[in-house]
N, C-alpha and C positions, 0 to 999 in steps of 0.2 A: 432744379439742377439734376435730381435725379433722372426724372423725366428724360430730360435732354441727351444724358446720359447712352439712355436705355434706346432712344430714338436712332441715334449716332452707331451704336452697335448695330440696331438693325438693319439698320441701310448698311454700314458695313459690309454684312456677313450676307447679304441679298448678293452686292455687287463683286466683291472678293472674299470669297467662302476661305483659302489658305490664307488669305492674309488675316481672315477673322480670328482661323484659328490659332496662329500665330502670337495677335493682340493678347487675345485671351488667357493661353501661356505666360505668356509676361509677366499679365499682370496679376496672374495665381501666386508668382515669386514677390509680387511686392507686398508691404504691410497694409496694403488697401483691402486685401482680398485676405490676411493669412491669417488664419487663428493667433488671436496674442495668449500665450501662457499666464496665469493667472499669478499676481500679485502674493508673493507668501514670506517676502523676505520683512520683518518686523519693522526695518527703519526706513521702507519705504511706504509703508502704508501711512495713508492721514487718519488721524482718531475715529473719524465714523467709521471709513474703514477696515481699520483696526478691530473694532467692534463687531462689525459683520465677520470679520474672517475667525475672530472667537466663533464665535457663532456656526459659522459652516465647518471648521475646525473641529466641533463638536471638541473644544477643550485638549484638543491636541496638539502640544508644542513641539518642536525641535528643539534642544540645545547643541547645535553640533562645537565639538571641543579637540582644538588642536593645539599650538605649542611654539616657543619661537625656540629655534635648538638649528648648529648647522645640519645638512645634509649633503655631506660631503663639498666640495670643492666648484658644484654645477646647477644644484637645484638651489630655491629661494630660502631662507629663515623660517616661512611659511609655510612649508610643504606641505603639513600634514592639515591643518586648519583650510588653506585652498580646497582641497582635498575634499575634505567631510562635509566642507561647507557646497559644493558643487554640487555632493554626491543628497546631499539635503536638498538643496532647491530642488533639484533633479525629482526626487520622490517625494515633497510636498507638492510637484505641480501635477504630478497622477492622483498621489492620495490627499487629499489637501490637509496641510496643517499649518501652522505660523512658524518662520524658520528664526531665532534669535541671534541677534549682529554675531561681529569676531568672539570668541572667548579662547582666551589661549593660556588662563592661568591654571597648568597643569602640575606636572608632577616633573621635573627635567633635571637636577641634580646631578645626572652623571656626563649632562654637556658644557657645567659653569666653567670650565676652561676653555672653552673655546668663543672668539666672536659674538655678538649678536644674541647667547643666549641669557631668556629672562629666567630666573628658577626662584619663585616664590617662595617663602616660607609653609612647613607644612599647615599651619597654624592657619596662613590664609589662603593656604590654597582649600581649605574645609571650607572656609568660615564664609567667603566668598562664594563658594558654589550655593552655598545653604542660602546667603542670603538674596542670590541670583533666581533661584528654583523660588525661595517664597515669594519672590515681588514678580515673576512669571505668572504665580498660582493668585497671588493679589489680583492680578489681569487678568485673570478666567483661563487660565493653563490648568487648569487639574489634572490634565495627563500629560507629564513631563517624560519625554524621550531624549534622553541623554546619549547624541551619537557620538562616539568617539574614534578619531581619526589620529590617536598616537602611542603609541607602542608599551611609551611608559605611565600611561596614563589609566593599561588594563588594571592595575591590583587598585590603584587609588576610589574608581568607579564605584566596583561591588562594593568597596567597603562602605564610601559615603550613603549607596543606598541603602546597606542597614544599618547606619546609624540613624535612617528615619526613622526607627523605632524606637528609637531613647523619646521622643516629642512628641503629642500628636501633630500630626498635619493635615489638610484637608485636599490633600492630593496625594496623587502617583508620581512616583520617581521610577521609569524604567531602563534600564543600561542597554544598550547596542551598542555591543563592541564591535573591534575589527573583525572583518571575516575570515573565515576559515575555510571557505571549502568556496574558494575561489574555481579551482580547477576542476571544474564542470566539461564534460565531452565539448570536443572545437575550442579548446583555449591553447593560443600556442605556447609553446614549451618554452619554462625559463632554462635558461644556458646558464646561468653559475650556480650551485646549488647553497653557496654563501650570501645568497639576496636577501639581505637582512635590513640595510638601512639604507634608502640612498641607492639602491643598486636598480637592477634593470627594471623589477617592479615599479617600486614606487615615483622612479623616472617615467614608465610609462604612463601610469595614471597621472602625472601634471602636466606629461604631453596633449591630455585629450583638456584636464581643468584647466590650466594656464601656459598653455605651448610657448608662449612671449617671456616666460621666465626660466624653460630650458636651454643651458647652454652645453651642448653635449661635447661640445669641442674644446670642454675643460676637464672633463668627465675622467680625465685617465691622469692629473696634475697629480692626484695622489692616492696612496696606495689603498685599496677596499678589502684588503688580506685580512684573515685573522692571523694576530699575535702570538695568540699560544704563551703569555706571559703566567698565566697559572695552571697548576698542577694540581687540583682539588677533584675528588671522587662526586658523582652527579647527586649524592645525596646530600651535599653542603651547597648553603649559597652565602656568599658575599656581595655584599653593596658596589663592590670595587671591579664585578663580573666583566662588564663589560669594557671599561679601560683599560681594564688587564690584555680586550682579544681585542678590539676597534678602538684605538687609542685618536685614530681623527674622525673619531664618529661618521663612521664612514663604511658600511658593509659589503660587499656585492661591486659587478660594474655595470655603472652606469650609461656606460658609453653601448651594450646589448639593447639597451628599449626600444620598443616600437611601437608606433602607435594603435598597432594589431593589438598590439597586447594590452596596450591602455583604455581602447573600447570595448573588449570584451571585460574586464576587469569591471567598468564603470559600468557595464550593464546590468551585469552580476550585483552589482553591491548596493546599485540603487534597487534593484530588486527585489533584495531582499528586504530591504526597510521601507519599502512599500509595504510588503506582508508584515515586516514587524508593523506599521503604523494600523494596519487593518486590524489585524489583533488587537491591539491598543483600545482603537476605539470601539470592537465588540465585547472589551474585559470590563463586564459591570460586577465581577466578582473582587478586585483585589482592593479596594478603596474600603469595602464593608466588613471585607478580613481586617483590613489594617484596624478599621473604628472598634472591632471586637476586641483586636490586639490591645487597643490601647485602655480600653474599659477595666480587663481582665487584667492587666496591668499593673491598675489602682491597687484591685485585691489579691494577690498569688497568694493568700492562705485559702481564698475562697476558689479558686480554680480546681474544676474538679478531676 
């Protein structure tokens, strides 16, 4: 059939050289011809291949971790989990590593008023991640990368990863948080400086993850103002912070995104966790700190 194939082109491209060239374009765009991106999401690999992707993974997992909580009045329950989980495939399929299903039991207590959202106990929102990362690291995950793609999900991370030093374990737990330093030369300019939640941001980036679950043309139903309900000096915090200024968990407007904005963002930030995943797998240093950690541990009168 190949043969035949290859016959068929030739006489082609002998008798009609533009139409050859033509053919050939075409069929560069179809999946006959087009590079298929590699296999890294965990629930779709079959067990052997599971195996091998350990393997070529050289033990490097993804957890990407987002959150069910509104996002204002336009975007999905999902936002933030679409999101990380995108921005994972995205960078396991340059740097390869194994990407783990939905996880969205985070840390969201200050959206239980509203719709849709799940807000676990803190109890298992621990206990849960602990025993998610060990039956990861059961399956040849020893370098666990925890990406996070939810806002209130930053103080919950670092801590969980040093409570791995109460236990030994026979892996890495690494945090990648949200990014910071998005705004790299050529990223255009966000228009409300209130883009906290839901606002033009993070509308953008689900423009580029899930465009089929933007609906912008609800984006202005309700208000993304800060309240101003508390009067507290920047040196105190309360639990209540944010109800008090976004009371419809709802930051920013939405209705500003572009999808200008949501491709540079997503380039950026799978980028970066390409370099974090590179790291990762050349850190043959923090697994051997940790076993010393835990040795030395045993004895602290003998620590010298």
């Amino acid at each position: 059939m190949d043969a035949m194939i290859r016959l068929r082109m030739t006489g082609i491209r002998k008798i009609f050289p533009q139409v050859f060239l033509f053919f050939m374009l075409a069929l560069a765009r179809t999946s006959l011809f087009a590079q298929t991106p590699p296999l890294v999401k965990w629930e779709e690999l079959t067990t052997a291949d599971f195996v091998k992707a350990i393997q070529q993974s050289q033990g490097a997992c993804i957890l990407p971790i987002g959150i069910l909580e509104k996002h204002g009045p336009h975007l999905p329950l999902g936002t933030d989990l679409l999101t990380i989980r995108y921005i994972s495939v995205a960078a396991a399929q340059q740097e390869f590593a194994v990407v783990f299903p939905e996880y969205y039991f985070g840390q969201i207590f200050e959206a239980r008023h509203e719709p849709g959202t799940v807000a676990y106990s803190a109890k298992i929102q621990l206990q849960l991640l602990q025993e998610t990362t060990d039956e990861m690291a059961r399956n040849g995950c020893k370098k666990i990368v925890i990406a996070n793609g939810h806002g209130g999900n930053e103080e919950l991370l670092p801590y969980f990863a040093q409570t791995q030093l109460a236990t030994p374990h026979d892996y890495v737990v690494y945090v990648f948080p949200l990014p910071e330093h998005l705004n790299q030369p050529g990223r255009p300019s966000v228009k409300n400086p209130a883009d906290l939640h839901a606002g033009e941001t993070e509308t953008s980036h689900l423009m580029v993850s899930r465009p089929d679950l933007v609906h912008l043309d609800r984006a202005k139903v309700e208000s993304g103002a800060d309240q101003r309900r508390l009067n507290l000096p920047d040196t105190l915090y309360t639990g209540i912070w944010w109800y008090a200024r976004f009371p419809n968990h709802y930051a920013g407007e939405g209705g500003l995104a572009t999808k200008a904005l949501g491709e540079f963002d997503m380039k950026e930030w799978t980028s970066q966790l390409v370099t974090a995943l590179r790291a990762v797998k050349a850190d043959d240093q923090s697994l051997k700190l940790q076993n010393e950690f835990y040795e030395k541990a045993k004895h602290p009168l003998e620590t010298k």
